[in-house]
Structure formats: structure tokens, C-alpha cells
C-alpha positions as CSV (number, residue, x, y, z in Angstrom):
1,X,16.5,-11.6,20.3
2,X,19.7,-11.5,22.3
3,X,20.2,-15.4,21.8
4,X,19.1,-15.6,18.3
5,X,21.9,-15.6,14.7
6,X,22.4,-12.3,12.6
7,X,21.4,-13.7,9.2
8,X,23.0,-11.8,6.0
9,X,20.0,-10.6,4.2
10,X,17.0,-9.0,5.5
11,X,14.5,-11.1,3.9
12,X,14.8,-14.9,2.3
13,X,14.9,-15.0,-0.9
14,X,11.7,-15.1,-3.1
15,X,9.8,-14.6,0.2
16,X,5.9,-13.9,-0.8
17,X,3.8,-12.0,2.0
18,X,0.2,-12.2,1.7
19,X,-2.6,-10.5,3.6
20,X,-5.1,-13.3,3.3
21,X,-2.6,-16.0,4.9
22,X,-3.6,-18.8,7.2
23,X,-0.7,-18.5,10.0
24,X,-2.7,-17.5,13.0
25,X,-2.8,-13.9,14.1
26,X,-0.4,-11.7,16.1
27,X,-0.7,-9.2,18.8
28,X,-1.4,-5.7,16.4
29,X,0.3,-3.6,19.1
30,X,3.7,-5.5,19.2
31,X,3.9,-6.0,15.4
32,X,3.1,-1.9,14.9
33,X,6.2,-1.1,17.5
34,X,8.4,-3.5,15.5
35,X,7.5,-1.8,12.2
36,X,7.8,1.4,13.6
37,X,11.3,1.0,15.3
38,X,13.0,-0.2,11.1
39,X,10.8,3.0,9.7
40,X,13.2,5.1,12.2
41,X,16.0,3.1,11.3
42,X,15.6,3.6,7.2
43,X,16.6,7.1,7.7
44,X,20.1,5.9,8.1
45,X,19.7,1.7,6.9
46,X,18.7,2.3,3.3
47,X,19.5,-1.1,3.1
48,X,16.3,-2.3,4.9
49,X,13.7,-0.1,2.8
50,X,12.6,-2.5,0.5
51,X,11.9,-5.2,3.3
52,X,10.7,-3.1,5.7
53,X,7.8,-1.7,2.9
54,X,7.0,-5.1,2.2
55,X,6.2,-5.6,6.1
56,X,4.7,-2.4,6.9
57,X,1.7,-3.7,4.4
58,X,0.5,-5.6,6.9
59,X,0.0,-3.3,9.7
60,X,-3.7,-3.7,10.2
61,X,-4.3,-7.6,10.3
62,X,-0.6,-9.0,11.3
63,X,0.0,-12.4,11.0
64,X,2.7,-15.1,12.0
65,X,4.7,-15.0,9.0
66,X,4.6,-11.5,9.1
67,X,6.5,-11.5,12.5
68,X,8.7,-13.8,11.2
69,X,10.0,-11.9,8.1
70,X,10.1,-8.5,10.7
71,X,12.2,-10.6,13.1
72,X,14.7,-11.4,10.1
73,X,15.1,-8.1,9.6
74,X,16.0,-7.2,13.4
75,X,18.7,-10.7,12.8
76,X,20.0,-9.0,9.1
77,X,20.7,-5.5,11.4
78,X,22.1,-7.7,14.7
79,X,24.4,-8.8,12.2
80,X,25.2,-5.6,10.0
81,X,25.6,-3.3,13.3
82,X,28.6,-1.4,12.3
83,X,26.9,-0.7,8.3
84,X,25.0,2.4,7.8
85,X,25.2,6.4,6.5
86,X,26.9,9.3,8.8
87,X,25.2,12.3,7.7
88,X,28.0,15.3,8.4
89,X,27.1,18.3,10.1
90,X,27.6,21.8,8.1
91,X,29.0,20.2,5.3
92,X,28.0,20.2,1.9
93,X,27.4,16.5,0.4
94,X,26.5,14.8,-2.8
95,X,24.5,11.2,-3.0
96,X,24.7,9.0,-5.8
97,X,22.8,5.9,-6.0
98,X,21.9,3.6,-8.4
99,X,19.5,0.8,-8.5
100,X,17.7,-1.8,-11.1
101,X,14.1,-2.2,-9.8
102,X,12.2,-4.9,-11.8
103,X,9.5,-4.5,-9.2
104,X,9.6,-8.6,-8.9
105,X,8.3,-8.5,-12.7
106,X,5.4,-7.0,-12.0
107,X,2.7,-6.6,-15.1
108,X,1.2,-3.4,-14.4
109,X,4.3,-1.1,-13.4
């Protein structure tokens, strides 16, 4: 991954992810490491959560375009290296986000 180009989001834009997808299968052990490495890393890369929950779905039966949209997200942190939260010790702190989730317009949400 050394070699490859940070890329400025973490996944393409209107990427669809599908368990039932014909791209040919991928080692289970590999893709689990990979998905378990960005869990680790949404403590402090909030940024990454929705991707990386969209990945993590396919866990069980990991397929080639899965790997794909996980190595994007390894590319989108390659190039974001210096971005993330510093918790401070002993002191007291207050987080405000805010957010519009749609949920990609789904019906039943």
C-alpha cells in the first residue's frame, strides 16, 4: 500500500455494496484483519465510521469489491494522516457534532 495514491474520500461516491455480488471471493482472514484495524481507528477517525459500517457487513462472505472499497479507505487515511481527535488527559471536555443522515433515502427508517 506503500506505492499506491491517498484518495480524498473514503468511499466513491454512490458506491453500492452487496452481499450477493459476483466478483470472486477473498481470503476471510485478511479481509477480517483489515476491518478490524479501521474499527480501532474509529475511536479517533470519526470520519471513517460510516464507510467502515458499510464494510464491516460483509465480514462472513468477503468479496473482491469489498477489498476494494476497504483498500480506499486505508488510501482516504494514507492521505488524511495528520486529521483526527486528541482526547486530553484530566481535562474536562465538551463534543458537539452535528450531522444530516438521510440514510441514502431509505423507505423504512
Amino acid at each position: 500500500m506503500d506505492d499506491y495514491k491517498p484518495v480524498s474520500t473514503p468511499m466513491t461516491i454512490g458506491c453500492k455494496l452487496w452481499a450477493d455480488d459476483e466478483s470472486p471471493d477473498v481470503d476471510q482472514n485478511i479481509y477480517r484483519f483489515m476491518i478490524g484495524s479501521l474499527l480501532y481507528l474509529t475511536t479517533s477517525r470519526l470520519d471513517i465510521m460510516l464507510a467502515v459500517r458499510l464494510v464491516a457487513r460483509y465480514q462472513s462472505t468477503p468479496k473482491q469489491s469489498h477489498l476494494l472499497a476497504t483498500k480506499r479507505i486505508f488510501r482516504y487515511l494514507k492521505g488524511t494522516i495528520g486529521y483526527g481527535l486528541w482526547y486530553l488527559k484530566g481535562k474536562d471536555f465538551t463534543l458537539t457534532t452535528y450531522t444530516y443522515v438521510d440514510w441514502a433515502s431509505y423507505v423504512d427508517d
